[in-house]
C-alpha positions in Angstrom: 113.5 89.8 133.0 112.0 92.5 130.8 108.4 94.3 131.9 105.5 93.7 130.4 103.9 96.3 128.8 101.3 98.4 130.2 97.5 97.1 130.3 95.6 99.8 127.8 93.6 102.1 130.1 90.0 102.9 128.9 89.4 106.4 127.1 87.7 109.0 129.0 83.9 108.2 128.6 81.7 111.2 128.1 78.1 110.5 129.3 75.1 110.6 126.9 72.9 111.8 129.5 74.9 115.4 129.7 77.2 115.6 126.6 74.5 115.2 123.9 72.0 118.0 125.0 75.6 120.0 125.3 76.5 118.6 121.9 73.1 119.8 120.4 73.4 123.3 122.2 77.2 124.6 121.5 79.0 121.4 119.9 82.2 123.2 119.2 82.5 124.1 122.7 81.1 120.8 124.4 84.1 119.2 122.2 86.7 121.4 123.6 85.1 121.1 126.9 85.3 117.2 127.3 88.7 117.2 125.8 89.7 119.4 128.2 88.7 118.1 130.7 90.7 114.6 129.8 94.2 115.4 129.8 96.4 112.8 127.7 93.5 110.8 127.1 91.2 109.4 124.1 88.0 110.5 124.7 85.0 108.4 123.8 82.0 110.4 122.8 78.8 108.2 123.9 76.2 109.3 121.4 74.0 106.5 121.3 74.3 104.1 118.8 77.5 106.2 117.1 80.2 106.2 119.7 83.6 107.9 118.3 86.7 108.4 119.6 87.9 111.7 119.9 91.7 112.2 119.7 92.6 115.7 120.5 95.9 115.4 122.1 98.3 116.4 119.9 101.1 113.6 120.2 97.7 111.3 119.5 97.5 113.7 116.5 100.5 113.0 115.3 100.3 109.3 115.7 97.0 109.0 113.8 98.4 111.5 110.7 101.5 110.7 110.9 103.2 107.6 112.7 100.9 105.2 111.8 98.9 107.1 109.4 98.9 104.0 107.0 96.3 102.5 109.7 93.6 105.1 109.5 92.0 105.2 106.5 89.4 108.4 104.9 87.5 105.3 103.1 84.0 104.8 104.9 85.3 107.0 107.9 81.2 107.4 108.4 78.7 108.9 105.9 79.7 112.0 105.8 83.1 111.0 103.8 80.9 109.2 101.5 79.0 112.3 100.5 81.8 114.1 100.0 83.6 111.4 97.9 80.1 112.0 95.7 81.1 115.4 95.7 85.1 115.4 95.2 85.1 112.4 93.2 88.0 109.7 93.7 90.7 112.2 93.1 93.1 114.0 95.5 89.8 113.6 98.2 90.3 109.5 98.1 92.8 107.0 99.1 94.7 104.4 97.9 95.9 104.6 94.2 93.6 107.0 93.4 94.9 109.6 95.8 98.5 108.8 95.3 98.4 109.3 91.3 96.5 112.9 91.9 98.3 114.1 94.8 101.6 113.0 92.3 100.3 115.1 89.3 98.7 118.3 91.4 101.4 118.6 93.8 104.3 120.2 91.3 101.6 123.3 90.9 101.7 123.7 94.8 105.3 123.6 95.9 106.5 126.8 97.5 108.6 127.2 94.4 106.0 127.8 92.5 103.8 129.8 94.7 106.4 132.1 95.0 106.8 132.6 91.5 103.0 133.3 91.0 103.2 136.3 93.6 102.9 139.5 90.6 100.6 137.2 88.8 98.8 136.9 91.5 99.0 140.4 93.4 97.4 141.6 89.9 94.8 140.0 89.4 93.7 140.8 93.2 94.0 144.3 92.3 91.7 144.1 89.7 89.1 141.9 91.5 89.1 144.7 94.5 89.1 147.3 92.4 85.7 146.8 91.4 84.4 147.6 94.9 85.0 151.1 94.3 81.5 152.2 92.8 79.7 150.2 95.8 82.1 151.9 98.4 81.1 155.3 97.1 77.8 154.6 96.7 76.8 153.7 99.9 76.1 150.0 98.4 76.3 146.9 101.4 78.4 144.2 99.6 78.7 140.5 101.3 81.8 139.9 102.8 81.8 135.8 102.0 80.9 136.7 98.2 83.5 139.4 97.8 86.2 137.6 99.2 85.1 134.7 96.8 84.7 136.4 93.9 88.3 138.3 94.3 89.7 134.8 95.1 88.1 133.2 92.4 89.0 135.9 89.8 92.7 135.4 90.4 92.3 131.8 90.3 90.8 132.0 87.3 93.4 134.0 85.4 96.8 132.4 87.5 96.0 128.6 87.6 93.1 128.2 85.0 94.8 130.4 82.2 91.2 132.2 82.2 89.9 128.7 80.6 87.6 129.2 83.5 85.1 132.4 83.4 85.2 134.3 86.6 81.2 133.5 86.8 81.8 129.5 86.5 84.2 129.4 89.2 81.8 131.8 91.3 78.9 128.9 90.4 81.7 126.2 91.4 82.4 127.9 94.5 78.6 128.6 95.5 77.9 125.3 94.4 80.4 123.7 96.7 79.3 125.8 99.3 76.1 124.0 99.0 76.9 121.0 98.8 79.7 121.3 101.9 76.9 123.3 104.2 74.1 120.6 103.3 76.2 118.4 104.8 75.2 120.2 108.1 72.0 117.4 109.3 74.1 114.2 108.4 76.5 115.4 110.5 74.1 115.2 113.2 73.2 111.9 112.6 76.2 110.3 110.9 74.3 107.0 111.7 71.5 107.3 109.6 70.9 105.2 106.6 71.5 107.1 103.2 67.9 105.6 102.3 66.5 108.0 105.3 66.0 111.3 103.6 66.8 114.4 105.8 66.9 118.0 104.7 69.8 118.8 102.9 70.1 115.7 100.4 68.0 117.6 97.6 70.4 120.9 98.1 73.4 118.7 97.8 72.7 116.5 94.9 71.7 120.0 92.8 75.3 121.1 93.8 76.9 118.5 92.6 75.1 118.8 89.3 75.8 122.3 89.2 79.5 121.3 89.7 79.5 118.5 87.0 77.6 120.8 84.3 80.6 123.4 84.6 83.9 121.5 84.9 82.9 118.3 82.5 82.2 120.8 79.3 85.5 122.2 80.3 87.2 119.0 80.3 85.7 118.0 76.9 86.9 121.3 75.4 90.3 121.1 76.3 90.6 117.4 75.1 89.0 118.6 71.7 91.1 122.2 71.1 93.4 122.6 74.0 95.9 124.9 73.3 98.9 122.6 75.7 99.4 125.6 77.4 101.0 125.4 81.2 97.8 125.7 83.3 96.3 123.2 85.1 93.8 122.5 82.7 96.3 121.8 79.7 98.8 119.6 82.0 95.7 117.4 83.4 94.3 117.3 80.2 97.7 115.3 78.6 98.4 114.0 81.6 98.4 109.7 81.9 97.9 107.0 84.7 100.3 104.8 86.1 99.4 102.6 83.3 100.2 105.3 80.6 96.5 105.5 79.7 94.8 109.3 79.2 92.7 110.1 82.4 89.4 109.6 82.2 87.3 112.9 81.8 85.9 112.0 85.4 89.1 111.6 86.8 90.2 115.1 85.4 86.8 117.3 87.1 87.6 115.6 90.1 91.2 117.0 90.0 90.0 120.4 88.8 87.3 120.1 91.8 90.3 120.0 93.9 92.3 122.5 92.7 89.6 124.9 92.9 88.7 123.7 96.4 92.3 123.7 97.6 92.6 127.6 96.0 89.5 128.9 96.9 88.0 127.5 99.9 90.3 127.9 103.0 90.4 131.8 102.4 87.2 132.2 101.5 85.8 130.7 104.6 88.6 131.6 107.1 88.8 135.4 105.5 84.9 136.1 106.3 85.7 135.8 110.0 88.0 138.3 110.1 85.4 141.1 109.3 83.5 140.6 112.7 86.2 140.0 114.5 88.5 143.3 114.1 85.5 145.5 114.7 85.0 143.5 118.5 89.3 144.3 118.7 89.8 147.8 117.4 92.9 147.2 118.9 94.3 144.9 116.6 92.3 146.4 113.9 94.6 149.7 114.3 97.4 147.9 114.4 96.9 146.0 111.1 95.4 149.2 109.6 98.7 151.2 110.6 101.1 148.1 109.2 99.1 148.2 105.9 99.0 152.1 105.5 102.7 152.1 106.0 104.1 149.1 103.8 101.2 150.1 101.3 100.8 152.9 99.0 97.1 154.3 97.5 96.5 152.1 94.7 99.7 149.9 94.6 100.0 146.3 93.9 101.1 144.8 96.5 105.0 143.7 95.4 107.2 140.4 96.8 109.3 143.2 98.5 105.9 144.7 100.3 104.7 141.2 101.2 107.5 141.0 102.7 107.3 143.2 105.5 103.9 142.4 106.0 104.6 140.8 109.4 101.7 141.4 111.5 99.3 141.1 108.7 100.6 137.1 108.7 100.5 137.0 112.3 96.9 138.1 112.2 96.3 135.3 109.1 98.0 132.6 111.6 95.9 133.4 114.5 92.3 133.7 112.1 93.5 129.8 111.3 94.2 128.5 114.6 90.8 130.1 115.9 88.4 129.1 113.0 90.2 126.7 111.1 88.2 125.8 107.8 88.8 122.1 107.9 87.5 121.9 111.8 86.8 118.2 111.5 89.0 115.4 110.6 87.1 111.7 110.3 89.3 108.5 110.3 88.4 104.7 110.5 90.7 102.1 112.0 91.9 99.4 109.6 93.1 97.6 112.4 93.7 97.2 116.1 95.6 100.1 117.2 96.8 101.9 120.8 96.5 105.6 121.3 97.9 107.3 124.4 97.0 103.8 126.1 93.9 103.7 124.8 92.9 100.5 122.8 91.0 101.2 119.5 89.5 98.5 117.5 89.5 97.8 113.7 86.3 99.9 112.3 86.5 102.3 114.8 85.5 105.8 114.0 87.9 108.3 115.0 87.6 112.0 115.0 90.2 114.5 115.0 89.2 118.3 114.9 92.1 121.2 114.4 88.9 123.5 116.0 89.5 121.2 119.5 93.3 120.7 119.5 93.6 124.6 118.7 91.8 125.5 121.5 93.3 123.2 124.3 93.9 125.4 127.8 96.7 123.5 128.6 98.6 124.3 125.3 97.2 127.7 124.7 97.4 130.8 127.0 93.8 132.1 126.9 92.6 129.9 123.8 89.2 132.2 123.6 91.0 135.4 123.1 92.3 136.6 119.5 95.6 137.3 120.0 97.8 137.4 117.1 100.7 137.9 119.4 101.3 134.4 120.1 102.8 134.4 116.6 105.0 137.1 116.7 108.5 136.4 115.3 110.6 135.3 118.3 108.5 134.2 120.5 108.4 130.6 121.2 106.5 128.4 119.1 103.6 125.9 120.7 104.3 123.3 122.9 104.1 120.4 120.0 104.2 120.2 116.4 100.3 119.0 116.1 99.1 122.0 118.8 98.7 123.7 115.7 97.7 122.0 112.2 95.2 124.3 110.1 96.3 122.4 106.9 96.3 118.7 108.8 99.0 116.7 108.4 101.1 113.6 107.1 101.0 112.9 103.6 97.3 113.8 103.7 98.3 117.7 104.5 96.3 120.3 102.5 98.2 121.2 99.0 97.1 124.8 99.7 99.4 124.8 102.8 101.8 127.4 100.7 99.2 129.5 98.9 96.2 130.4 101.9 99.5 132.7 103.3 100.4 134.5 100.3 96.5 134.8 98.4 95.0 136.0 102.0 97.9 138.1 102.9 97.1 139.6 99.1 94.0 140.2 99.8 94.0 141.3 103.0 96.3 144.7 102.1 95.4 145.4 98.9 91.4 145.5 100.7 92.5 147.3 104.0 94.9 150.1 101.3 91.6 151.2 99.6 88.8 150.9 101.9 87.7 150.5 105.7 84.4 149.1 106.8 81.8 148.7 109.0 79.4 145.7 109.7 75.9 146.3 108.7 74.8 143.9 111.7 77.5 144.1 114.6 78.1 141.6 116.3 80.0 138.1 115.8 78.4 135.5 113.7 77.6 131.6 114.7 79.4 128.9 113.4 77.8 126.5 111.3 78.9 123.4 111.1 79.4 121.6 107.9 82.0 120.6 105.7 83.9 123.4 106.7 83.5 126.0 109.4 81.7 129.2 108.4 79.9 132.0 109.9 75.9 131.0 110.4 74.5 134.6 109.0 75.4 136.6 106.4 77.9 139.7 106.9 77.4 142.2 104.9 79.9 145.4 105.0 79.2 149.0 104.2 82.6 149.6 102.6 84.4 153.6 102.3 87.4 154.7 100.2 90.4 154.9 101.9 93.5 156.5 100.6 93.0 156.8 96.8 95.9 157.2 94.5 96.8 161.1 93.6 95.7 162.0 90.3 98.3 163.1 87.7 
């Protein structure tokens, strides 16, 4: 006679009473609190009248991005995937059709194939950018870690994937503009339940940044429709590029695919790079160590080479460690289409469940020390983390992040060619908050006072 199966248990229940002040306080670490503290379970966040499920196991990971991914939907996974579908448009960002033609035509940019063969491109055009902290470096100037790194990022963008169709200063206002809009996000957040009729501060910002946004990239769709030169940029291929029914894209169709792109090449290092600043000056340790790596693979004034980036191997296991402790993409929002079990845990159709890389990445009983930076746990050799999903910076499933290849190689690029010129020190020591908003990002400003390091010889 065969078994039954086994009733569902009931998630772990975190109490209103204690976990919202907590929430309110320190929410990054009341999440990894209460998920610690439920082993193998769903937890359900009690918040009122918004009551989530948190899935932080990663086996539950895996089953909600991967196994039966087709059951949890981005569409109307609460408000704040609506804003950002205002924002990102119903391209790569949506579901359905939608997100199956874009994925379809962006993806071919982003194989590892073609990453690879961007590396001189792109190892160029990074030079450049950082070369033009030299005059602030010897003049004693402060320059702000978060815009550097986006400006060099967003200069070699601009000239790799845009065919400079793209000025440097657009895809700064892009950048700045998304920044906006993604750290507006910050009070819905808060109170995901709200109506969208119930203003709260932050809506104004936002809808300026997505008019900001539009007023760059929609000109720049126009003109390459009217005079495009057919090049092989990612402007000329989505601007001759058709539906599934063989019809041209509409021009609002192609900025939300640019939006993308620019968000997929631009915004992981650009967030997860700021952090780095702060935190090798609290671990002079591993500050040396990356110093000495650079300084030996490196030479004043080089371009970083394919052969260099190479043997840049605790440079990447730096990078690796940066994402598992402040991944950009800390939260991941789903809805239930339908009745569903995870881990024994029943959850209806319409429920809201969260998923958060941030949590997952810092789980005691799958990390050794999950509060210290320690690069070494990615040291070639050594054993790799208990399951696939105790580690997933770029999420995962067919949903994963198309800048999965190129975060390595751009912040790897960036990284030595920065630390082979200059060393630093903060302006205001000391580690910066989180804020939490679209992405994870430091609350305050960190400004640098940079110094040359190692210029090239004069001939």
């Amino acid at each position: 006679m065969a078994e039954s199966p086994p009733s569902p248990r009931p998630p772990y229940v975190a109490p209103l009473r204690r976990t919202l002040p907590d929430l309110l306080r320190d929410p990054l670490g009341t999440l990894v609190a209460v998920a610690d503290a439920a082993p193998d379970q769903v937890v359900r966040l009690n918040l009122g009248a918004f009551r989530p499920y948190l899935v932080a196991e990663p086996a539950h990971v895996q089953h909600v991005l991967r196994d039966n991914a087709a059951n949890y939907t981005r569409a109307g996974a609460g408000r704040r995937w609506g804003r950002v579908r205002r924002q990102a448009g119903d391209g790569i960002l949506s579901v359905g059709q939608e997100w199956e033609e874009s994925r379809r035509r962006l993806q071919p940019h982003f194989t590892a194939k073609r990453i690879d063969a961007a590396v001189d491109d792109l190892s160029r055009a990074i030079s450049d950018a950082v070369d033009e902290l030299t005059s602030a470096a010897r003049d004693g100037a402060p320059v702000d870690a978060a815009a550097e790194v986006s400006r060099i990022i967003g200069q070699a963008v601009s000239r790799v994937f845009f065919g400079g169709k793209i000025s440097v200063a657009d895809v700064a206002r892009v950048v700045a503009g998304q920044d906006i809009a993604a750290t507006s996000l910050h009070y819905r957040l808060l109170v995901p339940f709200l109506p969208e009729a119930v203003p709260v501060p932050g809506d104004r910002a936002f809808r300026r940044a997505v008019r900001s946004i539009d007023e760059i990239l929609l000109p720049l769709v126009r003109a390459e429709r009217v005079g495009g030169d057919g090049g092989d940029d990612i402007v000329a291929a989505l601007a001759r590029a058709r539906d599934a029914h063989g019809n041209k894209l509409d021009e609002r169709r192609i900025r939300d695919d640019l939006l993308a792109v620019l968000v997929a090449t631009t915004e992981t290092p650009h967030v997860v790079l700021t952090w780095l600043f702060p935190l090798l000056e609290q671990l002079p340790d591993v500050a040396a160590t990356l110093y000495e790596e650079i300084d030996r693979v490196i030479g004043p004034g080089d371009v970083v080479g394919r052969e260099q980036l190479g043997q840049l191997h605790y440079t990447r296991m730096v990078l690796d460690e940066l994402l598992r402790a402040y991944p950009s993409d800390w939260l991941v929002p789903r809805t239930a289409i339908a009745d569903d079990v995870i881990g024994g845990t029943r959850i209806k159709a319409g429920g809201t469940v969260l998923l958060s890389p941030y949590v997952t990445q810092r789980l005691a009983r799958f990390w050794r020390r999950p509060e210290a930076f320690d690069p070494e746990r990615f040291a070639p050799g050594r054993p790799g983390w208990a399951h696939q999903y105790a580690y997933y910076p770029f999420g995962g499933g067919v949903h994963q992040c198309l800048g999965q290849h190129l975060f390595p190689l751009e912040a790897s690029l960036v990284v030595a060619t920065l630390f082979s010129r200059f060393r630093y020190r903060l302006c205001e020591p000391g580690m910066p908050t989180p804020r939490l908003a679209a992405s994870l990002r430091p609350r305050e400003r960190v400004p640098l006072m940079l110094t040359p390091h190692r210029q090239p010889a004069l001939v």
